[in-house]
N, C-alpha and C positions, 0 to 999 in steps of 0.2 A: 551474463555478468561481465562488465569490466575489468581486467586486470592491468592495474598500476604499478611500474618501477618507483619508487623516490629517491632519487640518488645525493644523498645531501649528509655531510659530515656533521651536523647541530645536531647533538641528541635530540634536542629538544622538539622538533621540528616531527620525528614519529607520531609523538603523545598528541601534539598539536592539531595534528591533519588525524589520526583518530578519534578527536572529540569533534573537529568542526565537519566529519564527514560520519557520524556515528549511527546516524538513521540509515545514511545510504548504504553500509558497510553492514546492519542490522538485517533492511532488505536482501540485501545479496543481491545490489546493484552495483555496487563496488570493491575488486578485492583490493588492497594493498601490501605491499611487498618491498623491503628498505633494504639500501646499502649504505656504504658509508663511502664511496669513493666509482670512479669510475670501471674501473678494474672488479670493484666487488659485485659492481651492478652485471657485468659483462658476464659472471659467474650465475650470477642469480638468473640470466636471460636463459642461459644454458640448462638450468632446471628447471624453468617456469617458459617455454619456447610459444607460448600462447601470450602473452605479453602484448597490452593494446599500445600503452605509450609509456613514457615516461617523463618524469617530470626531473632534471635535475638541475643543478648548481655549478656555478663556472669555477670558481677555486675549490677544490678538494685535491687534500693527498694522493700520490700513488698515480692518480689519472685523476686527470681537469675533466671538465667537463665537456669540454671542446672537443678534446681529445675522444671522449667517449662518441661524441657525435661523429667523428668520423668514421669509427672503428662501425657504430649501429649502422653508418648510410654500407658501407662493406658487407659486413655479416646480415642481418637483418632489414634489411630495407623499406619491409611492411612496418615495422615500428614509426611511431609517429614521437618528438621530443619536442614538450615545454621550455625550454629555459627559464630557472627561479632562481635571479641572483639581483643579488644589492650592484652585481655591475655594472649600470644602464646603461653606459656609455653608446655611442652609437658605432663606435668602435668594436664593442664587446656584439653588440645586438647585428650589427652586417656579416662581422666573423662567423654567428653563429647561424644565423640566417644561410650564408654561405654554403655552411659545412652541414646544412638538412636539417635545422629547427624548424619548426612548424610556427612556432608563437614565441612570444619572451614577454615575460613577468618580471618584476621588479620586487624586492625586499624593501622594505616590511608588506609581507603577503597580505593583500586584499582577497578576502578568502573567496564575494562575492564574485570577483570578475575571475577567480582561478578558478571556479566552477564552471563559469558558464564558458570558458577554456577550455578546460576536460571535457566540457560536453561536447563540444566544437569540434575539435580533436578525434575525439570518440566517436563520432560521427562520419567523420573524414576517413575512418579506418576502416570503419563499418563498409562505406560506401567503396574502398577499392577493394576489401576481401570476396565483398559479393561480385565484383564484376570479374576479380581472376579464379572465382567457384564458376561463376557462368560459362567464362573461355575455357575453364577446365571440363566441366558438362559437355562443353559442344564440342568440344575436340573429341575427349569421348565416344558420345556418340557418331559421332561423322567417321570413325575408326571399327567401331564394334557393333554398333547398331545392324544386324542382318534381314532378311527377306522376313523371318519367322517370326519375328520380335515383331514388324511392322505391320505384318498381316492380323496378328493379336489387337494391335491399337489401330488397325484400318478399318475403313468407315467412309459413306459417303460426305456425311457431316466434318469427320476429322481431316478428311481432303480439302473440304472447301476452311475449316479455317488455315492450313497451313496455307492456302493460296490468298490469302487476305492481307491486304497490304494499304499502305496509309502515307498521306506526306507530312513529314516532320521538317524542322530547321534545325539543321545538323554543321558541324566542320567538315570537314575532311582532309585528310593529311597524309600526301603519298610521298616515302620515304625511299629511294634509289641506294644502293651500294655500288658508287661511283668504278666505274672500268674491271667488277666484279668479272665478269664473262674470260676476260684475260686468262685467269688463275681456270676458269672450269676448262680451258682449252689446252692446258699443260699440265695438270695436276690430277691425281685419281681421281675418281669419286667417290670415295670414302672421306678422301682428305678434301676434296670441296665439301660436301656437306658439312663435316664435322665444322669446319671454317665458318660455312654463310649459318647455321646453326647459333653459332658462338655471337657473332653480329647481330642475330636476331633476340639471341637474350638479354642483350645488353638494352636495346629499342624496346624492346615488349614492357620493360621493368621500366621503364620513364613514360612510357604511354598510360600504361594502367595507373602509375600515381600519381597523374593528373585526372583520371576518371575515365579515362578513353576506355574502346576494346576494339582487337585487333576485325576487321574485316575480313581481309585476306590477305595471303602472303602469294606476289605473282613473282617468281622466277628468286631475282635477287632484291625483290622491291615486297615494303609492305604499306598494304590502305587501311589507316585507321580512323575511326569514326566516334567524333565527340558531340553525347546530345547532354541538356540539358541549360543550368546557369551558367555566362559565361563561357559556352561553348569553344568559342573563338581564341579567347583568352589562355583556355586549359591549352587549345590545343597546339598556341602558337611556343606555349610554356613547354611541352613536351618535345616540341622538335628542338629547343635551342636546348633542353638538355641532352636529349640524342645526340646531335651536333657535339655536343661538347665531352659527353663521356666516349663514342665513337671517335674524336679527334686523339684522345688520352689515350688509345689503345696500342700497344707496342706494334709496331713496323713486324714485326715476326711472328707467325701464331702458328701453329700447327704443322712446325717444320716449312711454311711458308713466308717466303720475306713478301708484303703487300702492306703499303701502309691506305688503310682505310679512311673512307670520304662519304658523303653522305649528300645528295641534292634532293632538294625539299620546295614540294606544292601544297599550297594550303589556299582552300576556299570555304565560304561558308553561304549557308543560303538555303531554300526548299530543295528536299528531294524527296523522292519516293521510297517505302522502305517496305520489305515483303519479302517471301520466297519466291525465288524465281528458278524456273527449272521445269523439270516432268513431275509430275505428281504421281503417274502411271509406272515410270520407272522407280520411284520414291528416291529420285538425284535431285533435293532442291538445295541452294544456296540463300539462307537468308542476308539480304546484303539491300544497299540502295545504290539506286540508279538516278542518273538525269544528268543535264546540263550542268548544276554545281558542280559533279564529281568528275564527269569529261575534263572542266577546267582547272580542277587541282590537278590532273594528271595530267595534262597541259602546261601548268606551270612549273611543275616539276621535272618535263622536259626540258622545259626553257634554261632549267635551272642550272647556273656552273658547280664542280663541288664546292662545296663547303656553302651554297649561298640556300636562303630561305626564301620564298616567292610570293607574294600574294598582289591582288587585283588592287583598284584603286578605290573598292566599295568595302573591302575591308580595312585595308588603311583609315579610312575614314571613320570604321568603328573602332580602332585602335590606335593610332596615331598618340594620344595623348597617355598610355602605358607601355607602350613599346620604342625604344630608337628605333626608326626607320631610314632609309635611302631610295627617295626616287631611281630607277631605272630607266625609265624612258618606256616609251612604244614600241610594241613587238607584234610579231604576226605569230596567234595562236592557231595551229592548225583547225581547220575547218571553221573558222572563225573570220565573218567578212569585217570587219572593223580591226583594227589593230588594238591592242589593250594596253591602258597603263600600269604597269606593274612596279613594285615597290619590292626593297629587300627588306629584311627585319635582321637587324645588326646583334642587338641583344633588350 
């Protein structure tokens, strides 16, 4: 079952969405749950913390709507936010885009297109809790799973599918914590960790709600890996907010002064995807391999802080939704031809 916010000061506007949603709400395919203001909804989040999305309104007392939108991208992140206002303007609609809307609707509510919204929506929520239950899974077991657990589910058959592996067309996106190693050579290691930790939260939470998951995390760098529609697209979407929420981060954290930077490689293209490892020892990594991911980790060396990188064969499938800037030709290590590479501005 879905559970819905409505955050919208019109009485009237309750009765309404429970008569034009009265079958779905019968099924126990939709809950819904009202406030009158952005402040009340904020309340309501707090006792209802499973909350799929919400749909509200840009003028209300107490707290705008706007205002709520910033406060959900802060607190709650996993929430997904409709915007239903008479305010179309495109002023009103970039603001809220901005501040972490998902859609915007316009008054008088077309009930059909706010359905197939909610569904949209609901779907999109769907698709990032499953994949931060999966990273949460596999962290898990990569942590507790022991000798005696594996020997239960061992098996000649269960060997050979964990060694089975396939090529897919994937992104890849490798994220650096620019002149990070500085701080781990003067700083304890409690207090490095707890730091590159802090950095890593902030990255992980922008990757996952574009659809990504994380690969691995090597050293102070993390490779994440976007399959599916728009692969490329999600994933060049996720580094420019990385880039931009890592930029916003206070110059000081953890009784360290370090003001954090972030250089960024991003390719997209076949690779290989499988466990790779001992089977014997039962130490595999499921992860992919090849030539595309060499080259995002490749360009991601290239890369200055703050810049984003990619080849001149992604540019070409993105060009016309991303600002870009030519770079010029570079020599990628192990690499006999030099490559065109391109920044991604915003």
């Amino acid at each position: 079952m879905a559970k819905i916010l409505v955050a919208d000061d019109e009485v009237d506007l309750e009765m309404l969405i429970k008569q034009k949603f009265r079958q779905k709400i019968r099924e126990q395919e939709y809950e819904f749950i009202f406030a009158v203001n952005g402040k009340d909804a904020l309340e309501k989040i707090l006792l209802h913390p499973d909350v799929d999305i919400v749909l509200s309104d840009i003028n209300m007392p107490e707290m705008d709507g706007l205002t709520l939108l910033s406060r959900l991208g802060e607190s709650s992140p996993l929430i997904k936010s409709v915007i239903v206002s008479a305010y179309g303007d495109m002023e009103n609609i970039r603001t809220a885009m901005n501040r972490g809307a998902f859609d915007f609707i316009t008054k008088p509510i077309n009930f059909e297109d706010l359905s197939l919204t909610m569904e949209k929506t609901i779907r999109h929520v769907a698709q990032i809790r499953e994949t931060l239950k999966a990273i949460r899974e596999n962290s898990i077991l990569k942590m507790y799973v022991d000798e005696t657990v594996l020997n239960f589910m061992g098996s000649r058959e269960f060997e050979s599918s964990l060694m089975a592996n396939e090529s897919v067309e994937a992104s890849i996106v490798f994220i650096d914590i620019c002149s990070f190693t500085s701080i781990s050579e003067k700083e304890s290691p409690d207090t490095v960790v707890k730091l590159l930790n802090s950095y890593f939260e902030v990255m992980v939470k922008e990757i996952i709600a574009q659809g990504g998951y994380i690969d691995k995390f090597i050293g102070d760098a993390i490779m994440a890996v976007f399959r599916g529609d728009y692969h490329l697209d999600r994933a060049i979407d996720a580094a420019l907010a990385v880039r931009m929420k890592i930029n916003s981060l206070p110059s000081s954290s953890q009784n360290v002064s370090f003001v954090p930077n972030v250089s960024i490689g991003i390719n997209s293209g076949e690779m290989i995807s499988g466990n790779i490892g001992s089977a014997s020892l039962r130490r595999l990594d499921y992860t992919v391999i090849g030539d595309t991911v060499n080259t995002a980790q490749r360009l991601q060396s290239a890369a200055s802080p703050g810049q984003i990188l990619i080849n001149e064969n992604s540019f070409i499938k993105v060009k016309e939704s991303f600002n870009c800037r030519k770079v010029g030709e570079v020599s990628l290590r192990n690499k006999a031809d030099q490559a065109v590479i391109y920044e991604v501005l915003d």
